[in-house]
PASEBA-1860 file (N, C-alpha, C; in nm, 3 decimals):
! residues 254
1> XXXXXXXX> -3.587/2.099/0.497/-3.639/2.188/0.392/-3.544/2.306/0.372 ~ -3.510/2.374/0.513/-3.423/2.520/0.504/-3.297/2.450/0.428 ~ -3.208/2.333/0.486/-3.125/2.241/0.355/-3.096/2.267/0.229 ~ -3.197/2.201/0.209/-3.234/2.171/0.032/-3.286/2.300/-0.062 ~ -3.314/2.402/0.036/-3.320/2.571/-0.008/-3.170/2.631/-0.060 ~ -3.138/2.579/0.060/-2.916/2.627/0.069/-2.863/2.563/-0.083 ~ -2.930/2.433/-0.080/-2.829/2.378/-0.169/-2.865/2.435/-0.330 ~ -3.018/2.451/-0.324/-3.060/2.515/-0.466/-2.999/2.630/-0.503
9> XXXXXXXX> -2.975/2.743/-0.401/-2.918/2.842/-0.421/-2.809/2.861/-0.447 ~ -2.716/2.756/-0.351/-2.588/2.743/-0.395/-2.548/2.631/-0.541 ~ -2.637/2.548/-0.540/-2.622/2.532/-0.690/-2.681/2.618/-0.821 ~ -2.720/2.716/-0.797/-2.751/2.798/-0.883/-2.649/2.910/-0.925 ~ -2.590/2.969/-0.803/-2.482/3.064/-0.774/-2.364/2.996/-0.879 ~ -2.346/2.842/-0.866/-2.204/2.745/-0.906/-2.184/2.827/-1.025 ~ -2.377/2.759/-1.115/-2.408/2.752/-1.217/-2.344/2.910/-1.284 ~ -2.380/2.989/-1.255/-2.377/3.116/-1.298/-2.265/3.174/-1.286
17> XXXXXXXX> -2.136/3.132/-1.180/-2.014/3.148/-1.171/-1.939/3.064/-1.258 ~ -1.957/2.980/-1.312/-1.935/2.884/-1.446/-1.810/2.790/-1.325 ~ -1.840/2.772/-1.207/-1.786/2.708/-1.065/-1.773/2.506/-1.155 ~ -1.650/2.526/-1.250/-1.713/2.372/-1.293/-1.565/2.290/-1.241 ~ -1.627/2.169/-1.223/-1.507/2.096/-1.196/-1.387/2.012/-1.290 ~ -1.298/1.985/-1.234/-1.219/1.945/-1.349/-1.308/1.801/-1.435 ~ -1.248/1.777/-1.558/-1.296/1.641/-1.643/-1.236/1.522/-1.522 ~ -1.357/1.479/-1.559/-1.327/1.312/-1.470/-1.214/1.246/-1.538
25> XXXXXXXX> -1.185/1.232/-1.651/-1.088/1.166/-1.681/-0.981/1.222/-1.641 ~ -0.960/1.316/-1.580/-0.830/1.337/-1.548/-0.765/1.303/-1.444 ~ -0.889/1.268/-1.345/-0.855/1.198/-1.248/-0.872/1.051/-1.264 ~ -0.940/1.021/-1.298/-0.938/0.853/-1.364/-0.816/0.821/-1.413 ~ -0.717/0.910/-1.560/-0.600/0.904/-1.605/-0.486/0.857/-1.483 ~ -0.509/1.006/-1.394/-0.456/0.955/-1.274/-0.460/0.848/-1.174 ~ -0.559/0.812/-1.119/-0.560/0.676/-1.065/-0.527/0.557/-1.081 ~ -0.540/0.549/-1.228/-0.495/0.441/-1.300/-0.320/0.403/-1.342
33> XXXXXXXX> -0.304/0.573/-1.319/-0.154/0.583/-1.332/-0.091/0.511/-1.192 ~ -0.135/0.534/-1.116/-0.146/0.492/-0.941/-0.163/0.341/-0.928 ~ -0.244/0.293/-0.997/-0.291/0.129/-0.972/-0.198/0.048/-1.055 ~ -0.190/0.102/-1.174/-0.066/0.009/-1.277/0.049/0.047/-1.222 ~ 0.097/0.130/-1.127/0.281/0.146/-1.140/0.340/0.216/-1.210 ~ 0.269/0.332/-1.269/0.293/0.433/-1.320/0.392/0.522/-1.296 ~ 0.521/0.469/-1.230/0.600/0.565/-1.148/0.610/0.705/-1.238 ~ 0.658/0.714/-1.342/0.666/0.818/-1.374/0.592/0.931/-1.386
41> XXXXXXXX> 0.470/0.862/-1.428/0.349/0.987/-1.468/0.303/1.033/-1.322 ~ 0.307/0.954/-1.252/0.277/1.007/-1.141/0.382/1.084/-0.995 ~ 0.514/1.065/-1.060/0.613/1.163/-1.025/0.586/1.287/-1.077 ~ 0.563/1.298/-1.248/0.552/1.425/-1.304/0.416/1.458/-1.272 ~ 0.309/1.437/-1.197/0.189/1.497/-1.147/0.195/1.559/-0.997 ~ 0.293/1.498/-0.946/0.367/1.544/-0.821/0.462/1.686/-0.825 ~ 0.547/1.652/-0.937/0.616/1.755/-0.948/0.543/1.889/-1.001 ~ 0.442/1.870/-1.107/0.395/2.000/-1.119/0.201/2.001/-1.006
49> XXXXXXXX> 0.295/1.961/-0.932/0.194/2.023/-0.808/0.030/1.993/-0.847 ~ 0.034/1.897/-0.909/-0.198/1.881/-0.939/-0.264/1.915/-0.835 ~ -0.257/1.838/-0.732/-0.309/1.815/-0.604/-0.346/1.963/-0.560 ~ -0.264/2.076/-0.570/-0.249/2.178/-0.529/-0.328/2.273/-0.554 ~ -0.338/2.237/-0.716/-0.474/2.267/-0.771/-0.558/2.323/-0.705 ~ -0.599/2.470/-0.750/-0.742/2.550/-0.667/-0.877/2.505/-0.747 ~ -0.876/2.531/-0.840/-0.956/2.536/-1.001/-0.983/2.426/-1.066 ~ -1.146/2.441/-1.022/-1.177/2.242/-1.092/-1.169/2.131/-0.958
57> XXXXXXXX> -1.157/2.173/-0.859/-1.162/2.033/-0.804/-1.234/2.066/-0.647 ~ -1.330/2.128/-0.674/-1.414/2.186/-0.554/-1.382/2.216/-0.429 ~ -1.487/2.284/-0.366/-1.435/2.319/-0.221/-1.523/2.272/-0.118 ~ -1.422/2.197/0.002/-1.513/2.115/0.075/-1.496/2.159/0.270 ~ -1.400/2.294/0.216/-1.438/2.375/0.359/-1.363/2.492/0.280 ~ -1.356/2.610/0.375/-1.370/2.747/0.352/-1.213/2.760/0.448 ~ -1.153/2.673/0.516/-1.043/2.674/0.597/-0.940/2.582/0.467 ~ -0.811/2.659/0.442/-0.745/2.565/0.349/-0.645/2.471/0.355
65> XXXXXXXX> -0.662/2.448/0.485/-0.597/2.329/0.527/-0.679/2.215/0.550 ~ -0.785/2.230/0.643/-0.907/2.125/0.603/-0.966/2.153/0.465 ~ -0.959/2.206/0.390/-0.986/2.164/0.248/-0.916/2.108/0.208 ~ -0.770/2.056/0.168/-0.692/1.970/0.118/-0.665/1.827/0.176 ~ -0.710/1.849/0.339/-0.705/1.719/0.440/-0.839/1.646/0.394 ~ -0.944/1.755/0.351/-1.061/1.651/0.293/-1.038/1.568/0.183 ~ -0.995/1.681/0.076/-0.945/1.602/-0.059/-0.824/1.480/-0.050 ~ -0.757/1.523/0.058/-0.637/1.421/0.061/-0.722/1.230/0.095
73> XXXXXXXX> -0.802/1.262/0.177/-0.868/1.159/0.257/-0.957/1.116/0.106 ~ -0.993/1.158/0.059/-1.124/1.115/-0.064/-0.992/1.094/-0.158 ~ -0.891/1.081/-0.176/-0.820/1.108/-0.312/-0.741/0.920/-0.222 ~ -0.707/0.901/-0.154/-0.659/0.748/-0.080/-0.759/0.707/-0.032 ~ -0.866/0.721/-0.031/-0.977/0.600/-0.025/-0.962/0.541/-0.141 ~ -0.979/0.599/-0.239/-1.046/0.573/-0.447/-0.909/0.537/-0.455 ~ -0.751/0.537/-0.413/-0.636/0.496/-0.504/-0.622/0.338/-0.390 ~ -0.700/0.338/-0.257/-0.678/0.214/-0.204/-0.768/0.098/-0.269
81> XXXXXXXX> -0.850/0.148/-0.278/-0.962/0.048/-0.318/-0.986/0.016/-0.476 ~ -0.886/0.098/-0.543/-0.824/0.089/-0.679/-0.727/-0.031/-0.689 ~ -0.602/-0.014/-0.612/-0.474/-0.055/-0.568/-0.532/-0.212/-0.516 ~ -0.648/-0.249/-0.493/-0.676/-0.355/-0.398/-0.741/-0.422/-0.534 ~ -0.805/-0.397/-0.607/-0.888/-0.431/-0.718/-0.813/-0.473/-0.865 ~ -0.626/-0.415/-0.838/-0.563/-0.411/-0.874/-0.427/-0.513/-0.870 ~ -0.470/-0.606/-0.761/-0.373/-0.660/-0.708/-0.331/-0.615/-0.528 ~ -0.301/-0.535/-0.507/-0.235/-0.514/-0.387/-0.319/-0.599/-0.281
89> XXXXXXXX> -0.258/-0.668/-0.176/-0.296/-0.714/-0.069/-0.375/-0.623/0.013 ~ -0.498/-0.687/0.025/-0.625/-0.559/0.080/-0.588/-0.538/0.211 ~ -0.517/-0.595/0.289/-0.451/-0.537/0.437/-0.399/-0.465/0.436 ~ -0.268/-0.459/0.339/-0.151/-0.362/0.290/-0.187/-0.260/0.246 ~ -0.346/-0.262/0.190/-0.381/-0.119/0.145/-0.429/-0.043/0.219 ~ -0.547/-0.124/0.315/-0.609/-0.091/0.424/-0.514/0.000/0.562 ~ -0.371/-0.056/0.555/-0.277/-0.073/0.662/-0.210/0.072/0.571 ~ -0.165/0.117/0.458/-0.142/0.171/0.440/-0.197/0.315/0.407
97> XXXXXXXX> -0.345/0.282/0.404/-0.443/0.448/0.408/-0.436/0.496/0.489 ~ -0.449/0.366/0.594/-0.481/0.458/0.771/-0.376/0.485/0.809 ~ -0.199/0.445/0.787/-0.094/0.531/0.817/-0.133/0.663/0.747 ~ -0.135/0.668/0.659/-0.144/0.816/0.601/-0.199/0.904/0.632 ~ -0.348/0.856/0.664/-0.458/0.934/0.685/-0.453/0.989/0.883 ~ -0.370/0.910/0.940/-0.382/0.974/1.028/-0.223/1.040/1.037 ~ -0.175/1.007/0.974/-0.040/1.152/1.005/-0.101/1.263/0.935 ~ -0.254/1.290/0.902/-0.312/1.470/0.848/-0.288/1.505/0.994
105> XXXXXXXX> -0.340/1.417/1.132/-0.363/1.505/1.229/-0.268/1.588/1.304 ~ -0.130/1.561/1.265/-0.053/1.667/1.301/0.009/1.728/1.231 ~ -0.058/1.787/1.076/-0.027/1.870/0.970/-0.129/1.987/0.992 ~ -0.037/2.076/0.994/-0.148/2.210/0.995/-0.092/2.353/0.903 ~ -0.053/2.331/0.772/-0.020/2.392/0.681/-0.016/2.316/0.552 ~ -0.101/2.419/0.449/-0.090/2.371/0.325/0.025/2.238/0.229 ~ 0.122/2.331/0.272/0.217/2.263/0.226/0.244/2.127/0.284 ~ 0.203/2.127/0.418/0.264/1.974/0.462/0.182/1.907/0.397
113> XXXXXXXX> 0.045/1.880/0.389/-0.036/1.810/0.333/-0.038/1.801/0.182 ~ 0.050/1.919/0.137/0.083/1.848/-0.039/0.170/1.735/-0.025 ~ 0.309/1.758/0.063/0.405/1.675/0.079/0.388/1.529/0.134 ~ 0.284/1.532/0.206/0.256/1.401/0.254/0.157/1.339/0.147 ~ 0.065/1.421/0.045/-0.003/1.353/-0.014/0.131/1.302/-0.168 ~ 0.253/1.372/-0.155/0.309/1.337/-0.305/0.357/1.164/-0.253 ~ 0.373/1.161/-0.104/0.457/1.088/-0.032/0.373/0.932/-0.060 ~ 0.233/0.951/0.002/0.174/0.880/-0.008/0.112/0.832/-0.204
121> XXXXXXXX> 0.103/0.873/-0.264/0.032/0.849/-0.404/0.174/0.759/-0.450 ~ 0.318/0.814/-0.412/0.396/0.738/-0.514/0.451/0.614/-0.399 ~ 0.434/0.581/-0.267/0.418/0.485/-0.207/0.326/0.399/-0.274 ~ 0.215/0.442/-0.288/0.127/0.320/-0.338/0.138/0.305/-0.497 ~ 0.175/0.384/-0.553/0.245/0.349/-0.686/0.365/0.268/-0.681 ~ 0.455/0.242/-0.614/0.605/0.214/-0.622/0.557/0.036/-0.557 ~ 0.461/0.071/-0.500/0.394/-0.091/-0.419/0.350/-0.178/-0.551 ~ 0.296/-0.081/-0.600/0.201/-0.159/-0.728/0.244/-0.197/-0.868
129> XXXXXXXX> 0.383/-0.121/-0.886/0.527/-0.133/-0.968/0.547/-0.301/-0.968 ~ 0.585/-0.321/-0.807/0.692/-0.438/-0.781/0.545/-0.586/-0.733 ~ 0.403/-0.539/-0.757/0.339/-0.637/-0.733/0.344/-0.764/-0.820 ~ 0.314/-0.873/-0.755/0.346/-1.006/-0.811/0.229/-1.037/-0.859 ~ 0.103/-1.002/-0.841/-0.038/-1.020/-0.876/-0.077/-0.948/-0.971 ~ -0.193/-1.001/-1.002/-0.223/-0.956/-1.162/-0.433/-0.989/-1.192 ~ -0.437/-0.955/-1.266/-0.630/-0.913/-1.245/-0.670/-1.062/-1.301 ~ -0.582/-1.107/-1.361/-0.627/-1.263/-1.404/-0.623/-1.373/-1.314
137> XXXXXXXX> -0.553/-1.357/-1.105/-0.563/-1.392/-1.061/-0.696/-1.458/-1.004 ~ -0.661/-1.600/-0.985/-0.836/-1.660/-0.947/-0.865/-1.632/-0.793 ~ -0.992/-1.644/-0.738/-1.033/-1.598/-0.606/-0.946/-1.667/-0.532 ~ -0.941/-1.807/-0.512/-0.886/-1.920/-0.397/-0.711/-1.841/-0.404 ~ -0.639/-1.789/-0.494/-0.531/-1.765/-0.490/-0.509/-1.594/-0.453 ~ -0.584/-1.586/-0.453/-0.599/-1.376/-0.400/-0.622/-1.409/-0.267 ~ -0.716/-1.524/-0.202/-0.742/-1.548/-0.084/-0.610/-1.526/-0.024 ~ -0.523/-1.647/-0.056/-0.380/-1.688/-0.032/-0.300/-1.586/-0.007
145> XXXXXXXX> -0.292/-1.483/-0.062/-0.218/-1.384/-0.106/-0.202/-1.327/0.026 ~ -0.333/-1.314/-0.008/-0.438/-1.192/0.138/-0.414/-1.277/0.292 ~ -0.367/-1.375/0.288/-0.376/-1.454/0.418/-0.284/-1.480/0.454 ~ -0.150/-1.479/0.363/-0.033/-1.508/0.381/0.068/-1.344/0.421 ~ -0.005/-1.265/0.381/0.021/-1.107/0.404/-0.040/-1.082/0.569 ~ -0.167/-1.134/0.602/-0.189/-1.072/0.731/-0.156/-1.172/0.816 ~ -0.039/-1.309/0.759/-0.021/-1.391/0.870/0.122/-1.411/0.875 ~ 0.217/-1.295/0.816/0.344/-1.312/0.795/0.409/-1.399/0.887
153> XXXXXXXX> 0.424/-1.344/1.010/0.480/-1.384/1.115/0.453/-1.477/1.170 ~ 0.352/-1.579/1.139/0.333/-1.720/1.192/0.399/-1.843/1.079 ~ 0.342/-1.928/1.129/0.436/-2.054/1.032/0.323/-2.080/0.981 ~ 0.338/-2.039/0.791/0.230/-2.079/0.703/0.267/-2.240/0.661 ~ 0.161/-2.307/0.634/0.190/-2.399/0.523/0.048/-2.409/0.444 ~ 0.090/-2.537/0.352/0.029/-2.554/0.274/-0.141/-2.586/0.279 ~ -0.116/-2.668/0.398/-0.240/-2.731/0.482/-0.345/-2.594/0.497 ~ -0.268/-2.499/0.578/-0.288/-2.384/0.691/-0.464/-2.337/0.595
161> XXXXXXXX> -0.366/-2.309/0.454/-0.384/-2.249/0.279/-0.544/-2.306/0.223 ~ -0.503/-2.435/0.267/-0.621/-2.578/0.218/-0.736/-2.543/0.249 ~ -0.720/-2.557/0.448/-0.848/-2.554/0.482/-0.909/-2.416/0.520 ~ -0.853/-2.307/0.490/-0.891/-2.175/0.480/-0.944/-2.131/0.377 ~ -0.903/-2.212/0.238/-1.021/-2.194/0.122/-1.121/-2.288/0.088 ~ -1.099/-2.426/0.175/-1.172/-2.531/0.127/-1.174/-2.589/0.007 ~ -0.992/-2.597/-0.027/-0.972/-2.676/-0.128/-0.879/-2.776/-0.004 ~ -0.837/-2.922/-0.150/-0.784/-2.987/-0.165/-0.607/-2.926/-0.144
169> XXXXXXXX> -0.520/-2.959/-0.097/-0.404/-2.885/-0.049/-0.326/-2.933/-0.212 ~ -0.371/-3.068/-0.295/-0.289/-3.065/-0.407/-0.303/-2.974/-0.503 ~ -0.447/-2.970/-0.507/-0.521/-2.906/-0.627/-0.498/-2.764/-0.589 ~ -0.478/-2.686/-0.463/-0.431/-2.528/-0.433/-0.283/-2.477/-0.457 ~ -0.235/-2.649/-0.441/-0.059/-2.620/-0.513/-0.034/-2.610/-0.619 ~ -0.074/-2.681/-0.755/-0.117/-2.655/-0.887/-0.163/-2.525/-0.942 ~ -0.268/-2.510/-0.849/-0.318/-2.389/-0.880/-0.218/-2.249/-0.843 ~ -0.201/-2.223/-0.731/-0.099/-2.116/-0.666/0.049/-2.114/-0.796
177> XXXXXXXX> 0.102/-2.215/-0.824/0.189/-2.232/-0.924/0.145/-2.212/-1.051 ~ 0.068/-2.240/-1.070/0.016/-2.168/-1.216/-0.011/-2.056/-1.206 ~ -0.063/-2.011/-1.149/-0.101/-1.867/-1.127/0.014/-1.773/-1.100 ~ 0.088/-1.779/-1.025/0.183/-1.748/-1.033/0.354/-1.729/-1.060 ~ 0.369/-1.879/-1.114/0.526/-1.944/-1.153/0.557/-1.937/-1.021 ~ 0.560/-1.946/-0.852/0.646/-2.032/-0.825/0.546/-2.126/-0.653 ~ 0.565/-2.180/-0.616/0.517/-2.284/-0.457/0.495/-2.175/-0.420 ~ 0.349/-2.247/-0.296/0.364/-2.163/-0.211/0.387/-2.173/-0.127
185> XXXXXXXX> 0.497/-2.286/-0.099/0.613/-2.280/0.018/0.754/-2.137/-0.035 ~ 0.771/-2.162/-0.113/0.862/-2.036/-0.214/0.758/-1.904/-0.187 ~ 0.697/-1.870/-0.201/0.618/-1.716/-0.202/0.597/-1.703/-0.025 ~ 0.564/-1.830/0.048/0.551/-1.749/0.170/0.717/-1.691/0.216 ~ 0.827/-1.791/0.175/0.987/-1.766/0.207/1.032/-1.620/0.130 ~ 0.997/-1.586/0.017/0.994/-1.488/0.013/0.963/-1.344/0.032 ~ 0.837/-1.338/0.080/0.756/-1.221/0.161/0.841/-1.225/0.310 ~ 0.849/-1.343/0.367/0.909/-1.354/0.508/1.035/-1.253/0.469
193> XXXXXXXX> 1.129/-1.330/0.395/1.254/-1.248/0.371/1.208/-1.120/0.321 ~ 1.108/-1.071/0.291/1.102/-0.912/0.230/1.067/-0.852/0.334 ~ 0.998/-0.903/0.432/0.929/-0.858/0.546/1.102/-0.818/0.667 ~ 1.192/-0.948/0.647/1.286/-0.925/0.729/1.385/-0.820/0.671 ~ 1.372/-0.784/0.576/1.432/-0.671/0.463/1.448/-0.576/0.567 ~ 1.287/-0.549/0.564/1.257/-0.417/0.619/1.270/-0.370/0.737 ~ 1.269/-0.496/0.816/1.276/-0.481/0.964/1.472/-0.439/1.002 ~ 1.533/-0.513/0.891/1.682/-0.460/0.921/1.696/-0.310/0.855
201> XXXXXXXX> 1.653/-0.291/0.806/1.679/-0.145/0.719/1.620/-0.113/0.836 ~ 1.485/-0.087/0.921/1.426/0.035/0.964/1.432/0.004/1.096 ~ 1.456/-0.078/1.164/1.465/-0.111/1.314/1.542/-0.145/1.372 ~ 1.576/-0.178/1.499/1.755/-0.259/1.575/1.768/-0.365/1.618 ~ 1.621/-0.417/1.556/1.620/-0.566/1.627/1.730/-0.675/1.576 ~ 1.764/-0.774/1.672/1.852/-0.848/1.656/1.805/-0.952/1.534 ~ 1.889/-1.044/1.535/1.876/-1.155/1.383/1.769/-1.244/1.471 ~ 1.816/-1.235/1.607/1.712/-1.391/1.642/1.589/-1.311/1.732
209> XXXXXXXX> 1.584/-1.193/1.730/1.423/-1.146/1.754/1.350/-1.150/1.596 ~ 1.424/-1.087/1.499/1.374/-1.148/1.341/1.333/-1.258/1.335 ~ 1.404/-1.372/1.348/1.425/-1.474/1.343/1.269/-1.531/1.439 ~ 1.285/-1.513/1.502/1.142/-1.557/1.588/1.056/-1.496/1.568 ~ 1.001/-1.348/1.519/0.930/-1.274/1.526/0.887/-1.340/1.355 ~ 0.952/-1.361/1.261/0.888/-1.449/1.145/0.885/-1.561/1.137 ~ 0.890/-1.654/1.248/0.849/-1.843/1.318/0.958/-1.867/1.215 ~ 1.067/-1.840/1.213/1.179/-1.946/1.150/1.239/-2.028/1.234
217> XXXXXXXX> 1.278/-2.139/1.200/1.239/-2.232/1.309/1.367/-2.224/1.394 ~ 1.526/-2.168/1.323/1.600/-2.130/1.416/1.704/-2.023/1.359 ~ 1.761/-1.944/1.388/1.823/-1.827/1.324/1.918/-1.847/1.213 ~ 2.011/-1.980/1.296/2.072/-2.032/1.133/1.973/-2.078/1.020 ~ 1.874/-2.099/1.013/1.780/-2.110/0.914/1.757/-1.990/0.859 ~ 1.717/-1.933/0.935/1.629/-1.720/0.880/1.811/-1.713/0.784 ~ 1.933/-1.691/0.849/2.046/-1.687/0.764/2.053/-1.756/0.646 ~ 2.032/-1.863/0.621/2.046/-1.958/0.558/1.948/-1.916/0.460
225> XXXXXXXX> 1.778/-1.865/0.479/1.727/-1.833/0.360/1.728/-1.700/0.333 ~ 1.785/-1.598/0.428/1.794/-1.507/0.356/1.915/-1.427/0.262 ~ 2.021/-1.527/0.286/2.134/-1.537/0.220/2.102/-1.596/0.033 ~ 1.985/-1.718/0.095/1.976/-1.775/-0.071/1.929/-1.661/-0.118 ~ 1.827/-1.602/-0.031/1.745/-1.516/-0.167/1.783/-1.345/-0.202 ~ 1.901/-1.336/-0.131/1.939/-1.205/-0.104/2.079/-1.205/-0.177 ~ 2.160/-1.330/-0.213/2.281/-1.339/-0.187/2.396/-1.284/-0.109 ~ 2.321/-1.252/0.053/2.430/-1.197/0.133/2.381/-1.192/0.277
233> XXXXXXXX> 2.452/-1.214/0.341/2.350/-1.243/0.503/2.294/-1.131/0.587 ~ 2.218/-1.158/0.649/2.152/-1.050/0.722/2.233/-0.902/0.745 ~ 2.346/-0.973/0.853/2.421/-0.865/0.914/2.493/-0.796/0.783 ~ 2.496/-0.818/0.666/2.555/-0.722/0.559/2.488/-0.656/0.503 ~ 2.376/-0.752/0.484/2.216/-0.659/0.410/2.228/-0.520/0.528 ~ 2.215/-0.547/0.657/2.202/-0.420/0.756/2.307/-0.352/0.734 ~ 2.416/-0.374/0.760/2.549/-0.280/0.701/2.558/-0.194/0.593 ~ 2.468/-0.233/0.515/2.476/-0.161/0.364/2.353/-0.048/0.355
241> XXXXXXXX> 2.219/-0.131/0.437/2.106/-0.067/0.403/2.041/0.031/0.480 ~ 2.109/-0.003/0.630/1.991/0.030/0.764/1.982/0.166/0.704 ~ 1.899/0.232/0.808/1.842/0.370/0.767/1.866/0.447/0.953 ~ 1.972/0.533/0.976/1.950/0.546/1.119/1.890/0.657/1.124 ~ 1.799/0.738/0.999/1.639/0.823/1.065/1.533/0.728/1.077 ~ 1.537/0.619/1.056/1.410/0.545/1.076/1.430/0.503/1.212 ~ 1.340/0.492/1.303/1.300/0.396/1.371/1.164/0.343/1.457 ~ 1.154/0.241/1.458/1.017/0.174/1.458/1.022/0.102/1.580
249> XXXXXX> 0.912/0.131/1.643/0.924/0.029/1.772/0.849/-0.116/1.782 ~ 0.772/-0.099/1.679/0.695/-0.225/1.687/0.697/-0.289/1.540 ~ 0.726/-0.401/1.478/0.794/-0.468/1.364/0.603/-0.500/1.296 ~ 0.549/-0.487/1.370/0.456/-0.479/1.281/0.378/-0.376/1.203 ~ 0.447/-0.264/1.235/0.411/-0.150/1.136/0.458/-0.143/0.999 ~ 0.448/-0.056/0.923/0.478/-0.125/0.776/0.490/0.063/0.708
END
């Protein structure tokens, strides 16, 4: 009862302070800018600081660093579950909130938490840019998507595909190819190789811990396809790309 007293009063106080929040569409505008790949609009919402915003977008503690760690957390729930509805692989989104959301806990100034939130909004924009999926995708092939993303590192096939949706393995090959223009012996070889992308850019692992760590069946193989689809072999892709501020100890982080 004493509650629901607080809240009348303080919604009365809002009222009379003309305490109003921003138009929904402006954040809708935004999200959407976020889910389609909007790189730009959502660079220039970064650059002139929105997020930062005092005015219009309420207050959800009286400390202003946990006020922006709240908003940050409510602002990547709604762009993950956007981003997922959107195409993105619901692991990848899932996998990518909770990186974010827990590097707030060792931010303890305003500013870091703008910087990590510009960091995070155009991550999941720049994801949703280069996605291969599309809203006209059918369920049995989003399944696929979604299964072939949280099973990178094992040896997919076609079969694996079949009896995990309870189709027919011909009729899921037809389908996967229509839906998308290409096999899905071709789409799992390619994620593998995007997956081994990353692991040479951001880590020191060798070709044949790669190589095993994505079930290729032997390292001159992992070479062999990531040369077709890269046009250049591992050890040059790393030469050109690695990153020596990154490093990652475990290849399944992302």
């Amino acid at each position: 009862m004493e509650l629901l007293k607080e809240w009348y009063v303080q919604e009365t106080k809002d009222s009379e302070e003309e305490n109003l929040h921003r138009p929904l569409n402006d954040e809708q505008t935004f999200f959407h800018a976020v889910s389609s790949g909007d790189i730009d609009f959502v660079r220039q919402n970064c650059m002139e600081q929105r997020f930062a915003e005092k005015g219009g977008v309420g207050t959800l503690s009286r400390d202003p660093v946990t006020n922006l760690k709240y908003h940050f957390v409510i602002t990547t729930a709604f762009i993950t579950r956007l981003c997922i509805a959107a195409g993105m692989e619901t692991e990848q989104a899932f996998r990518l909130s909770d990186f974010y959301i827990l590097k707030l806990d060792n931010l303890h100034t305003p500013q870091a938490v703008i910087d990590l939130h510009d960091q995070m909004v155009l991550d999941f924009t720049g994801k949703m840019r280069f996605n291969v999926r599309n809203l006209g995708t059918s369920k049995p092939v989003s399944i696929c998507i979604d299964y072939i993303y949280e099973h990178i590192k094992e040896r997919i096939t076609i079969e694996n595909l079949a009896e995990y949706t309870g189709l027919s393995a011909s009729y899921l090959s037809r389908l996967f190819k229509k839906e998308t223009g290409v096999s899905i012996s071709d789409y799992v070889r390619e994620k593998k190789i995007e997956k081994a992308q990353h692991l040479l850019k951001f880590c020191d692992y060798s070709l044949v811990e790669i190589s095993n760590y994505l079930s290729f069946s032997s390292q001159s193989h992992f070479i062999q396809m990531f040369k077709e689809f890269t046009g250049m072999t591992p050890k040059k892709y790393r030469d050109l790309y690695s990153s020596s501020s990154w490093s990652i100890v475990n290849p399944d982080r992302r």
